[in-house]
GUMARVO-245534 format. One record per residue (C-alpha): z, y, x. Coordinates in pm, whole numbers, padded with zeros to 5 digits, always signed. Each point is the difference from the previous one (the first is absolute). Layout:
// residues N
ZYX...
//
This chain:
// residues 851
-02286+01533-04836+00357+00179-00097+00148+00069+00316+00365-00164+00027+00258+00238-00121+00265+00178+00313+00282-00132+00088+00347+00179-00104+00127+00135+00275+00273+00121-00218+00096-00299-00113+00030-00199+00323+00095+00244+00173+00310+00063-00210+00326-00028+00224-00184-00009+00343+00029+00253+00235-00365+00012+00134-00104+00091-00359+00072+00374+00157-00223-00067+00304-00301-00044-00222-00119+00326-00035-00022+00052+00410-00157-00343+00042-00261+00116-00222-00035+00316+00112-00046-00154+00303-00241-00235-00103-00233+00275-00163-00056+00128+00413-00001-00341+00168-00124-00343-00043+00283-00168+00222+00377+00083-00014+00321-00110+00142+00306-00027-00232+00322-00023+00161+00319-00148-00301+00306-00203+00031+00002-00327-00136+00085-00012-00379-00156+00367-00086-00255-00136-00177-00335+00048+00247-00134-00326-00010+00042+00054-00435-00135+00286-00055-00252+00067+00277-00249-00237-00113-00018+00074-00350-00057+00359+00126-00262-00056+00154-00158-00204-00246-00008+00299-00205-00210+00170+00187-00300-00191+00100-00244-00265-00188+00061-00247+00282+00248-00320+00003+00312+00096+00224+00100-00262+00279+00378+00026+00092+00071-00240+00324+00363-00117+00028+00125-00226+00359+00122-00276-00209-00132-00224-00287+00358+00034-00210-00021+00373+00064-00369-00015-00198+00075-00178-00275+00357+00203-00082-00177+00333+00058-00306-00087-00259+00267-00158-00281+00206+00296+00031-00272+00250-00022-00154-00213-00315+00312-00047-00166+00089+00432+00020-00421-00022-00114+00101-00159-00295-00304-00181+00101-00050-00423+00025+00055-00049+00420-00388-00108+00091-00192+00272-00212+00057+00354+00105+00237-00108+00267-00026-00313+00191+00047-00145+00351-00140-00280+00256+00111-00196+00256-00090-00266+00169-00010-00302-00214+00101+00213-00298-00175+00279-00227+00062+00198-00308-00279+00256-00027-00327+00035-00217-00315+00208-00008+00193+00274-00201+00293+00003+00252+00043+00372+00106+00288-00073+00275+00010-00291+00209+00258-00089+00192-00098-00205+00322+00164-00120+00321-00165+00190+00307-00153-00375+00111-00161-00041-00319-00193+00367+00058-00085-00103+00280-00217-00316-00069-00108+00150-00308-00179+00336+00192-00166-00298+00259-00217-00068-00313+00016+00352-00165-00002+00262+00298-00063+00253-00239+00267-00056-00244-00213+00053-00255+00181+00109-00332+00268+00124+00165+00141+00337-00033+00309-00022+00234+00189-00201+00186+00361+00003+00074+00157-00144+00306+00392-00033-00057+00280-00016+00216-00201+00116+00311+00290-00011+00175+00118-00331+00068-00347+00016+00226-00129-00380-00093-00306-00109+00163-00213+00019-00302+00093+00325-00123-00056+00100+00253-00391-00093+00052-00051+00138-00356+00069+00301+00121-00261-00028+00253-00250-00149-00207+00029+00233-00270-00026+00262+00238-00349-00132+00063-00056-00043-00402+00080+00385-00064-00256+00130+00245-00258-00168-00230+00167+00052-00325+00142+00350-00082+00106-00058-00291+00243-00272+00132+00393+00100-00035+00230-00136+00253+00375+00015-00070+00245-00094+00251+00369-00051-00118+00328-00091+00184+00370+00073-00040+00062+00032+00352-00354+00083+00193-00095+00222+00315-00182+00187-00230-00176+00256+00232-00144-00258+00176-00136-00187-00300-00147+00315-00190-00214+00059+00360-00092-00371-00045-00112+00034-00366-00150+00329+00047-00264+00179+00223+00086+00187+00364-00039+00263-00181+00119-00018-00327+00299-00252+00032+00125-00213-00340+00288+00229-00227+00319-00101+00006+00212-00061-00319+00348+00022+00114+00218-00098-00303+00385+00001+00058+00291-00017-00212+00364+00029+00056+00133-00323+00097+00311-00166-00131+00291-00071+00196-00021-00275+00269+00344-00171+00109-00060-00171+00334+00213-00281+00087+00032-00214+00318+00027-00397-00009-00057-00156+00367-00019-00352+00045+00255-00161+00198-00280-00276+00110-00328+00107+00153-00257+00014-00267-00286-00122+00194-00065-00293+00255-00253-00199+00168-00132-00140-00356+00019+00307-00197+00303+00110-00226+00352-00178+00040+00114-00195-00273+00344+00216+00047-00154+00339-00042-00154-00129-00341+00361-00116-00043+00104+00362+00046-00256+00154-00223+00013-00211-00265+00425+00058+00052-00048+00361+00025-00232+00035-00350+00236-00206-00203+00281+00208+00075-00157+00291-00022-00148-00087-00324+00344-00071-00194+00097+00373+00107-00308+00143-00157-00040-00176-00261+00417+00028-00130-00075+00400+00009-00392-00035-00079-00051-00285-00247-00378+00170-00041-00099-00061+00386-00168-00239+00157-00010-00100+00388-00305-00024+00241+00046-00167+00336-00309+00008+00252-00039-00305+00184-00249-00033+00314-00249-00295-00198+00021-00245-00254+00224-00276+00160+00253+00242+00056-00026+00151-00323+00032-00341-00152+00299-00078+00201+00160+00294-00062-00036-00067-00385+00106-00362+00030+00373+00131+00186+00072+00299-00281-00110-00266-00254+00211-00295+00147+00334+00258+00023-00108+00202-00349-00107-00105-00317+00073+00378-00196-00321+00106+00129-00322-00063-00032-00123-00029+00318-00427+00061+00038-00250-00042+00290-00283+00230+00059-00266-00080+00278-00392-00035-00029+00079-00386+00024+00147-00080-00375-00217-00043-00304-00111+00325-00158+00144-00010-00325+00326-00018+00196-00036+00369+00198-00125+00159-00330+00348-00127-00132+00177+00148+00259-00166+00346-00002+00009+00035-00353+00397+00075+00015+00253-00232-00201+00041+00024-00353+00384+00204-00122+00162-00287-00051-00107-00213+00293+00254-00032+00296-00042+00199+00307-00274-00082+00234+00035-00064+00379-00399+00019+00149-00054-00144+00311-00359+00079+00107-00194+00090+00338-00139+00312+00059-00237-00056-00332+00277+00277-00151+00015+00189+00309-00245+00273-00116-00314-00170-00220+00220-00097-00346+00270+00152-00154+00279-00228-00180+00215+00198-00229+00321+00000-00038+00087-00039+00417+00351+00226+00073+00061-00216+00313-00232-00079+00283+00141-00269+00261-00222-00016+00299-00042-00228+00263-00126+00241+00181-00271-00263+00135-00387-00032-00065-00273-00266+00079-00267+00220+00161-00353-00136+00176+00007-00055+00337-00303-00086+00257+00103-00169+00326-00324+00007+00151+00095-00196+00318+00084-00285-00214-00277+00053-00241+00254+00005-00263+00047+00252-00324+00276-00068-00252+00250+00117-00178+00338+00103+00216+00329+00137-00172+00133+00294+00181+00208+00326-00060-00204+00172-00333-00067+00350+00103+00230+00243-00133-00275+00175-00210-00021-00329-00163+00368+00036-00053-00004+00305-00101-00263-00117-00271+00245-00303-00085+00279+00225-00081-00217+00257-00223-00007-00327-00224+00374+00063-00131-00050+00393-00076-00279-00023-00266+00209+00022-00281+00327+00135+00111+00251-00002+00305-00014-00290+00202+00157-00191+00290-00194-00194+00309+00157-00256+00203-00159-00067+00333+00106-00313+00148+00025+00106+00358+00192+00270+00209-00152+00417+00034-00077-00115+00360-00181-00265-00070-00202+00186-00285-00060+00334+00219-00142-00246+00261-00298-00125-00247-00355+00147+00039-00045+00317-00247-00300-00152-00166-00172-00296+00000-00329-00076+00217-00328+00063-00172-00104-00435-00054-00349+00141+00145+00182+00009+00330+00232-00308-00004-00227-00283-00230-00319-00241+00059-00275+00152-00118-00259-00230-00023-00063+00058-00352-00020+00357+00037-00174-00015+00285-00324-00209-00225+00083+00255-00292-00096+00319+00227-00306-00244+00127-00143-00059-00313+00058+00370-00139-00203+00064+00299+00211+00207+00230+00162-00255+00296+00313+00078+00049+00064+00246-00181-00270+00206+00181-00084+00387-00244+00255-00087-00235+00312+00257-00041+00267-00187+00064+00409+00080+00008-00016-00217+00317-00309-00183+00213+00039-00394+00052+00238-00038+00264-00264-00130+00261+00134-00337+00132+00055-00084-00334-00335+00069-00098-00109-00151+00271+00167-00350-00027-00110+00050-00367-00362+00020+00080+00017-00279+00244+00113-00215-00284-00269+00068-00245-00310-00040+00272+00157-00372+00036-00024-00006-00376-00361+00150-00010+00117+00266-00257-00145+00288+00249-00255+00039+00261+00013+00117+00326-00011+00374-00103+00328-00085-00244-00255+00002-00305+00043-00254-00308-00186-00303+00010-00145-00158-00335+00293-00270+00089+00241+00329+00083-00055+00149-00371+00040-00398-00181+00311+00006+00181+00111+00339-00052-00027-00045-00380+00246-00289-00007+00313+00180-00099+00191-00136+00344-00004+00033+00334-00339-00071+00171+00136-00350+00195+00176-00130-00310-00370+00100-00164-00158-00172+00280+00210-00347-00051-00061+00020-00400-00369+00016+00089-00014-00216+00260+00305-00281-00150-00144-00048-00358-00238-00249+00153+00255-00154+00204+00262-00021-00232-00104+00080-00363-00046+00347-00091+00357-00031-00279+00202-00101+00352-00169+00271+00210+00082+00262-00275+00331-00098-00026+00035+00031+00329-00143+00307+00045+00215+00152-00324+00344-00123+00125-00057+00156+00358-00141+00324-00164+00259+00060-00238+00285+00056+00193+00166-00304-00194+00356-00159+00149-00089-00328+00197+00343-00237+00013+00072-00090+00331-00385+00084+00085-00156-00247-00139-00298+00089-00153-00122-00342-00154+00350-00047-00152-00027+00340-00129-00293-00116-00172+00135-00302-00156+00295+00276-00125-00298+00262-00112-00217-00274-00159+00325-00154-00192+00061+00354-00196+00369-00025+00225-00064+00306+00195+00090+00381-00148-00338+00103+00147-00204-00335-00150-00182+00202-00247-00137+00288+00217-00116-00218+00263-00164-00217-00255-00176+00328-00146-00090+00090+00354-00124-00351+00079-00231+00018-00236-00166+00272+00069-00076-00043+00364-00133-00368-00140-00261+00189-00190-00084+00198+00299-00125-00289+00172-00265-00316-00089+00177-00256-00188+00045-00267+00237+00205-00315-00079+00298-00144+00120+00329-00104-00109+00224+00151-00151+00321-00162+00085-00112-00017+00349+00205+00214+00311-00172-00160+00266-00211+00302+00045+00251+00233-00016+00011+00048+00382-00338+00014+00048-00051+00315-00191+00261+00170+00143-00146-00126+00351-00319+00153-00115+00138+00288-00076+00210+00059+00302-00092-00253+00266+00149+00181+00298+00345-00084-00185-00033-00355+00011+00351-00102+00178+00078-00330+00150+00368-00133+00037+00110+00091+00362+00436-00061-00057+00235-00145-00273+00347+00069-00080+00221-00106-00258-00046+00371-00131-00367-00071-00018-00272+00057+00233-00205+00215+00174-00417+00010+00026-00242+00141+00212-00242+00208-00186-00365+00012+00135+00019+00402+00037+00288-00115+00274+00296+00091-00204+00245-00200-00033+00209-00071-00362+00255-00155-00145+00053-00146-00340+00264-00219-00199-00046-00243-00246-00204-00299-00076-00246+00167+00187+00146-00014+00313-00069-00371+00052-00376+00069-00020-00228-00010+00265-00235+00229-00066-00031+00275-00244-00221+00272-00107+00237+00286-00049-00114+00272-00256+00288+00235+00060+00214+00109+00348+00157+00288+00062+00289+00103+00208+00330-00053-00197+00157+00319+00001+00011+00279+00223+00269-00087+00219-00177-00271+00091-00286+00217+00172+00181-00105+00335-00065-00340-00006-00274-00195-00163+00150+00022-00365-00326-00156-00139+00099-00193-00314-00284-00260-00172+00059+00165-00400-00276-00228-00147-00189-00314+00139-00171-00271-00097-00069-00347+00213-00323-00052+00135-00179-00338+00156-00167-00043+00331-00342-00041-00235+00053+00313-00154+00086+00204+00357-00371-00098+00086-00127+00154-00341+00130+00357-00003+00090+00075+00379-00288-00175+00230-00105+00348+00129+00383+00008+00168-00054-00333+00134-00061+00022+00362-00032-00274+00259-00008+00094+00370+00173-00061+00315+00227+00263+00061+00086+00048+00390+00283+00159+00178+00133+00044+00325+00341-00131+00042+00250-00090+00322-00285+00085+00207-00276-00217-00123-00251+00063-00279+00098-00260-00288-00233-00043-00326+00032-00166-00362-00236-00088-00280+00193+00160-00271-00122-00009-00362+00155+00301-00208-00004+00149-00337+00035+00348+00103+00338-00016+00164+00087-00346-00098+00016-00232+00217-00176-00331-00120-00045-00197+00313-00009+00060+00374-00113-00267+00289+00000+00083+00393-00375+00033+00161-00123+00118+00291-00139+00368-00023-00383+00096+00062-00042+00225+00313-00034+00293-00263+00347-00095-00179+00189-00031+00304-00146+00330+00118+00083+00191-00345+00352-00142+00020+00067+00130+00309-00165+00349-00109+00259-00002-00258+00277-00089+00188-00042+00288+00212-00054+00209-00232+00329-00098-00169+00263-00073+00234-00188+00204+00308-00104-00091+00359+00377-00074+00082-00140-00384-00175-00182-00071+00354+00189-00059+00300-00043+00246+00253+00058-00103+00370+00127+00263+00215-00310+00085+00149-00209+00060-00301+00318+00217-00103-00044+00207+00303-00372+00001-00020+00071+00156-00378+00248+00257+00145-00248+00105+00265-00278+00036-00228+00221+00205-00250+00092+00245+00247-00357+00058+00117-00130+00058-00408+00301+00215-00012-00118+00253+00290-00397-00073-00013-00060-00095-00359-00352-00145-00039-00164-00169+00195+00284-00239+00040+00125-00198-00292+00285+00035-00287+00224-00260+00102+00243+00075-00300+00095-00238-00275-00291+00156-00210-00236+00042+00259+00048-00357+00086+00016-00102-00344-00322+00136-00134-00193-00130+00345+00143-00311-00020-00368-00158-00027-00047+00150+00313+00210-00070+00235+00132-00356-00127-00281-00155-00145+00037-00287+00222+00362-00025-00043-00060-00012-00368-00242-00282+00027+00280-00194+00244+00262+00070-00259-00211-00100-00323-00134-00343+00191+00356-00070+00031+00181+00163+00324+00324+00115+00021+00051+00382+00025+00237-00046+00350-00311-00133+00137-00216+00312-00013-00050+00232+00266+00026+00331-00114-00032+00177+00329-00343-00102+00029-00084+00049-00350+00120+00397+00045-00247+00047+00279-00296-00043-00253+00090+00337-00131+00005+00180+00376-00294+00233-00035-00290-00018+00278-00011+00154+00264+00346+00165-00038+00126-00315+00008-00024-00018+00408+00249+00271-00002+00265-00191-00174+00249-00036+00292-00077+00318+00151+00101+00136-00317+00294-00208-00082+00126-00246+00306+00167-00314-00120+00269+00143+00350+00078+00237+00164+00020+00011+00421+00343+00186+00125+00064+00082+00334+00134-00336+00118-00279-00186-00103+00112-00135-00291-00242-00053-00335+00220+00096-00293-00107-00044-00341-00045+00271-00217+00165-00021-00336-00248+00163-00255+00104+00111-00356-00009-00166-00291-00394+00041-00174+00151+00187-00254+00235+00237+00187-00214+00294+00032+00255+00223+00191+00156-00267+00244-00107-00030+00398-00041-00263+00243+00284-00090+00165+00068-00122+00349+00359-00172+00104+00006+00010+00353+00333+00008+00233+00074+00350+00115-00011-00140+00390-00390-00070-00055-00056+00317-00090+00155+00227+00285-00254+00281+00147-00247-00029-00342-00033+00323-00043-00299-00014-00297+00026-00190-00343-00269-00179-00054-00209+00046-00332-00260-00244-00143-00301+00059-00252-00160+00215+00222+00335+00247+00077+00075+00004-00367+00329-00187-00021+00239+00040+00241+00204-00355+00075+00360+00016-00102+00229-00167+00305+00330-00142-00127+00204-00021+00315+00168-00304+00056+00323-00105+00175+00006-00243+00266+00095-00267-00260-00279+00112-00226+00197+00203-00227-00223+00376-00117+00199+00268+00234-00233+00316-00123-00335+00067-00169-00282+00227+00077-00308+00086-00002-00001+00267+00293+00159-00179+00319-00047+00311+00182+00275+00164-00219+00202-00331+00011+00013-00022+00374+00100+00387+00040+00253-00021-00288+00165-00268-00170-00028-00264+00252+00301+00159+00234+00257-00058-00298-00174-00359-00061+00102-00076+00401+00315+00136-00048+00118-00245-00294-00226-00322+00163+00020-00001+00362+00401-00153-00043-00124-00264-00262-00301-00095+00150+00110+00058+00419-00245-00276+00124-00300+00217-00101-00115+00334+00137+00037+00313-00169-00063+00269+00237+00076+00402-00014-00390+00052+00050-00178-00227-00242-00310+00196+00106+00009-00155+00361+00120-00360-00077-00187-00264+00006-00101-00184-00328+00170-00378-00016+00043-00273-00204+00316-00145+00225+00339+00045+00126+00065+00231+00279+00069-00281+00231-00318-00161-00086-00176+00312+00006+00105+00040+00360-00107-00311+00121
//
């Protein structure tokens, strides 16, 4: 067989700047089977690399790009400099789409694609290299290539791994790709950058509120760009304009206002979501003639294509990035402040060819405030399917594979917990025979799940349609997904030929089964199947729309015809924006309605049906409620077993805390007395603290508990006795020794002692006693044994406190002569003699006192 003749480097290498680089890469290359090569965007890596390394090995070269446009404009280019038919030498896949043949010496694939394909081929057998481009924008699957190939390389040696990225920690990738001891080399490439001309265009309306991006702020932009774009283009007639947009409904919107207000331009989209044929046009460039182009587009141009031509970037300065919100079990799209390395990347786009100018739509405070980079999407996204990928590549979690970063661990966690419910792993977080079925379904593993388990329900055609429209990131009008359906199956939609494509190919991953065509019945049941903890029933309505209660327990709104729905099976929620993170900001973004009937079919294991008791104004109360997770369905009052009643007050005590009983004064003091005595003796004698109490509530209340659960009112219990179950035997004869309930003074008179609170561990006892009762008490008592001596506040005959102490002695000798001295004219009816020491203790008048 003649061996398939080298590419010429020359020749497409001609004008690019990387073409100098080539001779270190291979140098390179000749000492290491993995290295890092660090380029700015439009230098020609992702060109010339591959064809490179083609070269120099027998083996077909895989080249992984983030995005499916990306893929196919990086093969066509790369053919086209060939000289070569696109699908021969040089070809691409992606999902639902492929261009490449047996004799196909560089393939260029989306990272996903790579993925599924090594499930089947671990090896990669036939293949020489692979390249994994634009490292840096750290998706999710690129970023478990790395890891898996990592694995791949310690079997194969001949395997060549190539990382590539404009903007990349690149130290930290090249120890990543390499060995700890022998990291990956690094190919830094620079070149001289043209001049950037920064210019500032801040809103005068906020650009984001509680449902995403103000229809004002797209005002601005699209304001801002038009304006802009007449200045260019009078002293530029060669330059076109890119604007970055956060997604594709702003993007079209954007378009729509600079078309509506200017017809000299030929105003583009770019996002993943139009037709194919449509973002070749776009990167292509525009012929000499043509008008000037103004390209509205996500951040698809932000660093993975290059469209020629661009002298002026205007920039939102906005992305959609993933987002988990794990407490609402909800991951989703949020727009936010882009990172200014993405803006930094943004700008690059008008300096490819010549001097350019950015515009950022927002102030230098504003834009110094954004993160500096964006977060890895390992750490912020759901990672269900990842988490079955690393399963059925047989390393859980991640586990011996050299990763940039681990699984962040509630993440991987929630992610596992999904995929035992789905049977896709066992208990060790292995694949299941079901696991791998599902992981080979190019989806995530519950829409997988519902295709599987729906085509009987519902006809496989429906299922797969199903299954394709929430898979393929398609826009759903007012989220509706059976209407979007009708819209898809009419050819009306931009996206009706990709989702047909896609639809067709999950149908043939599954057992024919029939059902109608023109049927949307099921359309909520597969979703339910799919995600059954998001069923949401219709809790409020407003004339803005209404708001559901999802089964999770989070709460939603949506608009539309969908808000006069009862119940739905909601495919998408996510919060609406971040500024919404402070309240509940959940917004329904795709739904479908579901029946009672179908409820039963795809969420009976939430169904629960118990009597749910609580204790409430003092008396245990119970109801039969039936839920669906945290849906109410029905509730009736019943009376509570002996066991309910008892749980519900458990609870109860544990929640609001013993202050829920009524404590009479005695049990109070009995608590106080107790607490001192723990507080000086410790053990044998009992915690009488919140916890302590707490935890032995079976202990010292179990009959109480019974009383309260058979239906008594808490103000009837008697907590005093209920303490003394807890006094330990025998110490528990010594319990007034230790701590009196009063105290004798020298009249006579039985005062009560005032003990501390149970949890005051520093205060004393206190005694208020008047000051005549006292006279000639020379030594301060002290209780527990002589531990703690009693602290006497003094009173005045009309009961007010005149001193305290807690050494009379002291008082009597000192203080108490100045005390006479301000008292004996306000109070002249009582005695206050020179020599308390010889007076006689009284509880009267003199003139009584002398009688």
């Amino acid at each position: 067989m003649t061996p398939a003749p080298a590419f010429d480097l020359a020749t497409i290498g001609a004008g690019l700047s990387f073409a100098a680089a080539l001779d270190e890469l291979s140098g390179a290359l000749d000492a290491s089977r993995s290295v890092v090569v660090s380029a700015p965007p439009g230098t020609g890596k992702t060109t010339l690399v591959p064809p490179l390394v083609a070269s120099r090995m027998t083996g077909r070269v895989i080249v992984t790009q983030p995005r499916r446009v990306a893929a196919r404009a990086a093969a066509r280019r790369l053919a086209h400099l060939d000289g070569t038919p696109l699908g021969t030498r040089v070809g691409f896949t992606v999902r639902g789409e492929r261009s490449a043949g047996r004799e196909t010496r560089v393939e260029f694939v989306t990272a996903g694609v790579l993925l599924r394909r090594m499930l089947d081929d671990p090896g990669l057998d036939g293949v020489g290299a692979v390249i994994i481009d634009e490292v840096h924008e750290r998706a999710l699957e690129t970023d478990l290539l790395i890891g898996l190939l990592s694995e791949v390389r310690e079997l194969r040696d001949d395997l060549t791994v190539i990382a590539m990225s404009a903007t990349l920690d690149a130290p930290r990738i090249s120890a990543v790709l390499g060995t700890d001891e022998y990291p990956a080399p690094i190919i830094d490439h620079d070149v001289p950058a043209f001049p950037l001309t920064e210019r500032w265009a801040p809103s005068p309306v906020p650009r984001l509120d509680e449902r995403g991006v103000t229809w004002g702020f797209l005002d601005h932009v699209a304001a801002t760009t038009a304006s802009a774009a007449r200045e260019l283009i009078s002293d530029a007639p060669e330059a076109d304009v890119l604007v970055f947009a956060p997604g594709a409904r702003e993007v079209s919107e954007i378009a729509r206002r600079i078309r509506d207000t200017n017809g000299a331009f030929d105003v583009r989209e770019l996002h993943g979501q139009i037709p194919a044929a449509e973002q070749d046009a776009v990167i292509r460039g525009r012929a000499p003639d043509a008008p000037a182009r103004i390209i509205v587009t996500t951040s698809l141009a932000e660093s993975s294509l290059t469209v020629p031509g661009v002298r002026l970037v205007v920039d939102s300065c906005l992305s959609r990035q993933p987002q988990r919100d794990a407490a609402r079990g909800m991951t989703g799209l949020v727009t936010a402040a882009a990172s200014r390395s993405s803006c930094v990347q943004r700008a690059g786009r008008a300096t490819r060819q010549g001097p350019g100018t950015v515009i950022r739509c927002a102030d230098e405070r504003t834009y110094a405030a954004a993160p500096a980079r964006p977060a890895p999407e390992i750490a912020v996204t759901d990672l269900a399917d990842a988490t079955l990928l690393l399963a059925c590549w047989g390393a859980p979690g991640g586990a011996g594979l050299r990763m940039i970063d681990p699984l962040p661990a509630q993440n991987l966690a929630d992610a596992t917990e999904v995929l035992r419910s789905l049977g896709a792993i066992d208990d060790e977080g292995r694949a299941t025979a079901e696991g791998r079925i599902l992981a080979r379904i190019p989806t995530d593993p519950r829409l997988a799940r519902a295709l599987r388990d729906g085509s009987p329900v519902v006809g496989t055609r429906l299922a797969a349609e199903v299954v394709a429209l929430l898979g393929g990131d398609l826009r759903i009008a007012e989220a509706d997904i059976a209407q979007a359906i009708i819209a898809l199956r009419g050819g009306r939609a931009p996206d009706a030929r990709r989702w047909r494509t896609d639809a067709d190919r999950l149908e043939r991953m599954v057992a024919a089964t029939p059902g109608a065509r023109s049927g949307l019945d099921g359309v909520g049941l597969v979703i339910a199947l799919a995600f059954p903890e998001r069923i949401a029933h219709r809790v409020e309505r407003t004339a803005e729309g209404a708001t559901f209660l999802l089964a999770s327990g989070t709460r939603a709104g949506v608009r539309g015809p969908l808000a006069a729905v009862e119940w739905l099976a909601v495919a998408d929620v996510a919060r609406a924006s971040a500024r919404a993170a402070a309240g509940s900001g959940a917004i329904i973004r795709s739904a479908a309605v579901l029946t009672e009937t179908q409820i039963e079919s795809a969420a009976s294991h939430l169904m629960t049906d118990r009597v749910e008791a609580q204790f409430a104004a003092g008396r245990v109360q119970a109801r039969r409620e039936r839920r669906l997770g945290a849906i109410l369905r029905s509730s009736s009052p019943v009376r509570a077993s002996a066991q309910e009643g008892r749980d519900a007050v458990r609870r109860a005590i544990r929640r609001d805390g013993l202050g829920m009983l009524s404590w009479s004064e005695g049990a109070d003091g009995l608590r106080r007395r107790l607490a001192l005595v723990r507080r000086e003796f410790g053990d044998p004698w009992p915690d009488v603290s919140d916890t302590g109490l707490t935890e032995a509530v079976d202990v010292w209340l179990a009959p109480e508990l019974d009383a309260l659960a058979g239906g008594a009112p808490a103000s009837r219990l008697d907590l005093t006795s209920a303490l003394r179950r807890l006094l330990p035997w025998p110490d528990a004869t010594r319990l007034d020794e230790l701590v009196p309930d009063r105290l004798e003074v020298p009249t006579g008179s039985r005062i009560r002692i005032d003990y501390p609170p149970h949890d005051d561990a520093t205060a004393r006892p206190v005694v208020a006693v008047k000051l005549q009762e006292c006279f000639g008490w020379a030594e301060t008592p002290r209780l527990v044994d002589g531990r703690v001596p009693v602290l006497f506040h003094l009173l005045s005959p009309a009961g007010r406190p005149l001193a305290v102490t807690d050494d009379l002695a002291s008082f009597w000798s000192g203080p108490y002569s100045q005390v006479r001295a301000e008292m004996r004219g306000r109070y002249p009816k009582h005695p206050w003699p020179e020599d308390p020491w010889a007076a006689v203790p009284t509880r009267h008048t003199k003139n009584r006192s002398a009688r």
